[in-house]
Z-matrix of the N, CA and C atoms (Angstrom, degrees):
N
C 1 1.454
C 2 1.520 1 109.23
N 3 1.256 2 109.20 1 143.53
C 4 1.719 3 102.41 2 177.36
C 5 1.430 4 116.96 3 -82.36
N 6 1.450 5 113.54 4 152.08
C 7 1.309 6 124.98 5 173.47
C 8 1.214 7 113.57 6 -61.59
N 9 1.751 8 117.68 7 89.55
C 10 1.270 9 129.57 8 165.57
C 11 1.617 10 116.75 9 -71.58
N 12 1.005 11 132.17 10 103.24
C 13 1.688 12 140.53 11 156.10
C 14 1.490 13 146.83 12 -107.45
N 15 1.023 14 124.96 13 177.28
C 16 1.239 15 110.74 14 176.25
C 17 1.450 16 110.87 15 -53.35
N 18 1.512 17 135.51 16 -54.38
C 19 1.259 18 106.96 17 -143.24
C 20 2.263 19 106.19 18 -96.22
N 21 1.523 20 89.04 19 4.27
C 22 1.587 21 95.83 20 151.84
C 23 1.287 22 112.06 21 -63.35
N 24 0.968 23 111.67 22 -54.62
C 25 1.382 24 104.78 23 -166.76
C 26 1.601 25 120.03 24 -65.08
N 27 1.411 26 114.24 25 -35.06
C 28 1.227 27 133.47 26 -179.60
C 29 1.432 28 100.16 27 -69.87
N 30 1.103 29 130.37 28 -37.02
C 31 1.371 30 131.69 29 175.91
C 32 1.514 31 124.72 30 -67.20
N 33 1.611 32 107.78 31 -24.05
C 34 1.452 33 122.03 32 176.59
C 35 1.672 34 112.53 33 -81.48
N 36 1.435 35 97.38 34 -33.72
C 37 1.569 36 104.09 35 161.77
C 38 1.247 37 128.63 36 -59.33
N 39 1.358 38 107.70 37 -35.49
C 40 1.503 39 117.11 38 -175.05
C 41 1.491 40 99.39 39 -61.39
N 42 1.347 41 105.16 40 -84.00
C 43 1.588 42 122.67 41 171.08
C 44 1.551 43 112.01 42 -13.84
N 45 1.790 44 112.51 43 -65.91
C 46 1.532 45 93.88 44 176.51
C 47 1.407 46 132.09 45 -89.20
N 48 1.352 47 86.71 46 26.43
C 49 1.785 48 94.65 47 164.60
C 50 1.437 49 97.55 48 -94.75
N 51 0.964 50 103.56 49 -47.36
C 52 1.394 51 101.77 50 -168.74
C 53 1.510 52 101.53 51 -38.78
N 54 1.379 53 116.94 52 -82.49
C 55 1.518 54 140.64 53 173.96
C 56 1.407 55 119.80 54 -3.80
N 57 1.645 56 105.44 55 -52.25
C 58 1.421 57 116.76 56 -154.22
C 59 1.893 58 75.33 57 -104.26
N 60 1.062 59 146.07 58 -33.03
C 61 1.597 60 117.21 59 -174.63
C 62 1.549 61 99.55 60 -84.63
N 63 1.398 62 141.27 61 10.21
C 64 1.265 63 122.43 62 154.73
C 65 1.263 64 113.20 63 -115.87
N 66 1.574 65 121.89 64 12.45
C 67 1.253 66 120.65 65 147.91
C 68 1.409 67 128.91 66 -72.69
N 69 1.238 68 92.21 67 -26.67
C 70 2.025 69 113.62 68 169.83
C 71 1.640 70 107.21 69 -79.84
N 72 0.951 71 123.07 70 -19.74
C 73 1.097 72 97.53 71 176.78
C 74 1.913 73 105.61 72 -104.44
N 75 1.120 74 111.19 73 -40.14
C 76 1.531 75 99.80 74 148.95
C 77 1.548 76 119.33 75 -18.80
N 78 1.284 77 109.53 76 -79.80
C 79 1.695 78 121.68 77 -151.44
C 80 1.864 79 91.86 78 -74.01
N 81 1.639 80 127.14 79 -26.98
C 82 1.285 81 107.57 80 151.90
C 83 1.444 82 126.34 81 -60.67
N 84 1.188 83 117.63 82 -35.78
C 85 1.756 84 113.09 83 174.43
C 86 1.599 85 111.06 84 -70.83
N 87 1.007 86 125.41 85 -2.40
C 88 1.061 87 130.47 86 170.96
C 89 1.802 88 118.83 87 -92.43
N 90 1.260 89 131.58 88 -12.91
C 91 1.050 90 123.49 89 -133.86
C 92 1.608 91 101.45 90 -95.89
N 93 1.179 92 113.16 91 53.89
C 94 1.291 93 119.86 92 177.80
C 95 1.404 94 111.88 93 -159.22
N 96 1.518 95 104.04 94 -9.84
C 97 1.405 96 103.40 95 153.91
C 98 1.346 97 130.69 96 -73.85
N 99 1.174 98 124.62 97 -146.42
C 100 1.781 99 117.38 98 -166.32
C 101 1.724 100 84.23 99 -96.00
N 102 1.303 101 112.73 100 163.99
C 103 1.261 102 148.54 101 147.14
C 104 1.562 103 122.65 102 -22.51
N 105 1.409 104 103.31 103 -72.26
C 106 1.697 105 131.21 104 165.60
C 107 1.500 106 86.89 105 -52.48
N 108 1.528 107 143.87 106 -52.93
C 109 1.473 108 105.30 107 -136.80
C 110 1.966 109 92.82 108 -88.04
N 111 1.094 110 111.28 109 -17.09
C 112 1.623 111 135.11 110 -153.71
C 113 1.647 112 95.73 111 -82.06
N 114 1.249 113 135.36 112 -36.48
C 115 1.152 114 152.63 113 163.57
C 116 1.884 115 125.15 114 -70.62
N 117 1.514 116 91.17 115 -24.82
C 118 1.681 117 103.71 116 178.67
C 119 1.811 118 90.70 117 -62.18
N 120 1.578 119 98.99 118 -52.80
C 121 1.767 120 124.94 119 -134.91
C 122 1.735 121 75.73 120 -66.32
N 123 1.638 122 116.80 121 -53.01
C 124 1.844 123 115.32 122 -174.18
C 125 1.567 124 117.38 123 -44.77
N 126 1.593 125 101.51 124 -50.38
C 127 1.838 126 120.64 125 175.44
C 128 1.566 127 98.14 126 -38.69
N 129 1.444 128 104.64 127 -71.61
C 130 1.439 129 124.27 128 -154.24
C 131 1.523 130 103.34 129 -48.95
N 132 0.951 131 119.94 130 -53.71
C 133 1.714 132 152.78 131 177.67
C 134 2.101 133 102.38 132 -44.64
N 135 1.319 134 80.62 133 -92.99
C 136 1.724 135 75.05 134 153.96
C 137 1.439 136 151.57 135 -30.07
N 138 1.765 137 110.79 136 -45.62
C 139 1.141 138 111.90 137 -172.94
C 140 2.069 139 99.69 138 -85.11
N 141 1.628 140 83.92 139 -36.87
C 142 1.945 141 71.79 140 176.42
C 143 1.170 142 108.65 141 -83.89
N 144 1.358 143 153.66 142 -25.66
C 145 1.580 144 131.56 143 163.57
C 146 1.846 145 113.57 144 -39.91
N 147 1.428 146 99.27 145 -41.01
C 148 1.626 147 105.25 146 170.36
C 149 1.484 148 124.33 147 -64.85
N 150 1.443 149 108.55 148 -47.22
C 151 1.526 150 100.94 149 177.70
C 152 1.661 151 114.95 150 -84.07
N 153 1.305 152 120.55 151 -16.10
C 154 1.157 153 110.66 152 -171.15
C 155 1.481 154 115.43 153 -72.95
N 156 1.097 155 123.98 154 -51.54
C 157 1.806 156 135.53 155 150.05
C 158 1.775 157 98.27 156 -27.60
N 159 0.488 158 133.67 157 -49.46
C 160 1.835 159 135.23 158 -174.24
C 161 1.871 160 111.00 159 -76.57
N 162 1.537 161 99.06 160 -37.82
C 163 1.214 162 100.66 161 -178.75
C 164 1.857 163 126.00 162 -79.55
N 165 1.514 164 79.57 163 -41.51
C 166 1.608 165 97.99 164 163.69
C 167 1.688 166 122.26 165 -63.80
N 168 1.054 167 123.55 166 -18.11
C 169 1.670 168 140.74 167 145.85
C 170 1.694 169 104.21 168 -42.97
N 171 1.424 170 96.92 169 -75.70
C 172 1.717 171 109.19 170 -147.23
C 173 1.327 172 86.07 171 -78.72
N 174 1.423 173 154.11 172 -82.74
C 175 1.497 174 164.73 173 -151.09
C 176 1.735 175 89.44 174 -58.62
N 177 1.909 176 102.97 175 148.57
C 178 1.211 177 91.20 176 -173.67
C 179 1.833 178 96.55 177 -102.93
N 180 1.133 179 103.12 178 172.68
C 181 1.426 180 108.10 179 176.91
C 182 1.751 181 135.77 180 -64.80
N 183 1.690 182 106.02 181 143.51
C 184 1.328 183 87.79 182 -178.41
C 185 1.612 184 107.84 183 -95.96
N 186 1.155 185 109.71 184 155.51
C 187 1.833 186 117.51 185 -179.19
C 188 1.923 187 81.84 186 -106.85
N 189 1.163 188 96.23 187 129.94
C 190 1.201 189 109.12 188 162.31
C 191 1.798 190 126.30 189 -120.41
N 192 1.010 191 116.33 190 93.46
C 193 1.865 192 117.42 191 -162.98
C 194 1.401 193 104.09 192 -32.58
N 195 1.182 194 128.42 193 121.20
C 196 1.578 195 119.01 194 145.11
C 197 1.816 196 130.29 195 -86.11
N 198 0.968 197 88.78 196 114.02
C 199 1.923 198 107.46 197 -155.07
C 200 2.096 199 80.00 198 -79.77
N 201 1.577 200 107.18 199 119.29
C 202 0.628 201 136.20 200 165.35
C 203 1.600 202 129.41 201 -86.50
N 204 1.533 203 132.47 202 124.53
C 205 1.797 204 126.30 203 -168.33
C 206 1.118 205 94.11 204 -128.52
């Protein structure tokens, strides 16, 4: 089982904050389009704030170097 902890979890929060405040600002640039399309952008928004917290669990992590000057 993976090492579930606090700062997983805190990290999944981050992420779907992230998610859902540029889904808001999406579905505001939208707000003069139709209904249906403004509701796709909410779905869309939703389902990856949900899987991404789940994915970031199961997938292993990337190390990305920070090149230091």
């Amino acid at each position: 089982m993976a090492n579930l902890s606090l700062p997983v979890f805190v990290e999944a929060a981050a992420r779907a904050s992230v998610i859902l405040a540029a889904t808001g600002l999406v579905a505001a640039a939208l707000r003069r389009s139709s209904a249906s399309a403004r509701h796709l952008v909410w779905v869309l928004g939703l389902v990856t704030a949900l899987v991404v917290p789940a994915l970031s669990v199961a997938l292993p992590k990337w190390q990305l170097p920070i090149v230091k000057i």
